[in-house]
N, C-alpha and C positions, 0 to 999 in steps of 0.2 A: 586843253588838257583833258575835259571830259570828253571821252571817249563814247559815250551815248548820251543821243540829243534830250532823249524824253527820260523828264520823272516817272517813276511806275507810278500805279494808282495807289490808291487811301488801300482796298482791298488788297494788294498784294500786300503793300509794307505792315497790314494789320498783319496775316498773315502770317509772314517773317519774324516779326515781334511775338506773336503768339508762340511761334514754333520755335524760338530762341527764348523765351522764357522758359518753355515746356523743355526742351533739354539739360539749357541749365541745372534747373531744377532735380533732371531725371538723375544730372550724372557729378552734383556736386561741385558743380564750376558757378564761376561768379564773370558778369558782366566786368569790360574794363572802367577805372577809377572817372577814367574821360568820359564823359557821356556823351563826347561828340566820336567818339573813336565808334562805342558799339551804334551809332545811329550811321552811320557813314554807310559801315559792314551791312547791318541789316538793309540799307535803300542797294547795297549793293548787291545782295541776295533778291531782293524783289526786283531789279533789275533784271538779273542772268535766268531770274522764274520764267516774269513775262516775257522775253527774247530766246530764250532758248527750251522752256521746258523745265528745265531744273536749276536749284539754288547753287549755281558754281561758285565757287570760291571765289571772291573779288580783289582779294590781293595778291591774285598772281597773272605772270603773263603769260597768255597762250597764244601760241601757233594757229592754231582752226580748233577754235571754242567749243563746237559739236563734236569734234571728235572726242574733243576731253569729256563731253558731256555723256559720250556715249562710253565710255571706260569708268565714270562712278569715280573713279577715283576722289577728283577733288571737289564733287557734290556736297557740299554740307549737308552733313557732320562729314571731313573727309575723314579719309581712311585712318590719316595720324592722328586727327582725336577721336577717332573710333578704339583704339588700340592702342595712344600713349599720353592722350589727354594734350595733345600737343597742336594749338590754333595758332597756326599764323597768322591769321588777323586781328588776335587779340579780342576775338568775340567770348570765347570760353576760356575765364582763366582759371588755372587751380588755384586754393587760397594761400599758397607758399608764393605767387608770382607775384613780386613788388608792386606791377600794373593792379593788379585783382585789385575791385570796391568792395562792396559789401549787400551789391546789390543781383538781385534776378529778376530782376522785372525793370522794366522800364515804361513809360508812359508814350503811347503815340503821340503825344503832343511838344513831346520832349525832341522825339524823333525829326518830327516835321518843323519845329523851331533849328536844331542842329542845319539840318540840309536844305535849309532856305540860302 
């Protein structure tokens, strides 16, 4: 089912968790209720870092991954929550979305327990 063999490292997923708190933060969204949903997404952004260059989006399917990568489009923060607050992965929720906790931050350790 996983579709990549390797964990990313400690460094990227710090990383992602840093750069995913620091948005949050920036734009008023809240981590999901699950704290295994947003550690999924972030190992899944520290994945598509180290393999491709940039944070693509990891719940959706692509065709040829570089070329989406090269279009920005669905880079995190994609284009829909750039402009309508709108994550499909449930990383960035506004606080009207049932999913939304209460939380912006999340603990590396928390992360690394989820995706064991």
């Amino acid at each position: 089912m996983e579709e990549n063999k390797s964990n990313p490292t400690i460094n990227s997923l710090e990383a992602m968790r840093k750069f995913s708190e620091t948005y949050a933060k920036r734009t008023g969204t809240f981590f999901c209720i699950d704290s295994s949903v947003t550690s999924v997404v972030i190992e899944g952004l520290a994945k598509h870092k180290e393999e491709l260059g940039s944070p693509l989006c990891p719940c959706r399917h692509y065709n040829n991954k570089i070329s989406e990568v090269l279009s920005a489009y669905w880079n995190c923060p994609c284009v829909p929550m750039r402009e309508r607050k709108e994550c499909h992965c449930m990383l960035f929720l506004t606080p009207d979305n049932e999913f939304a906790g209460k939380n912006q931050e999340i603990a590396l350790d928390t992360i690394s327990s989820m995706i064991e």
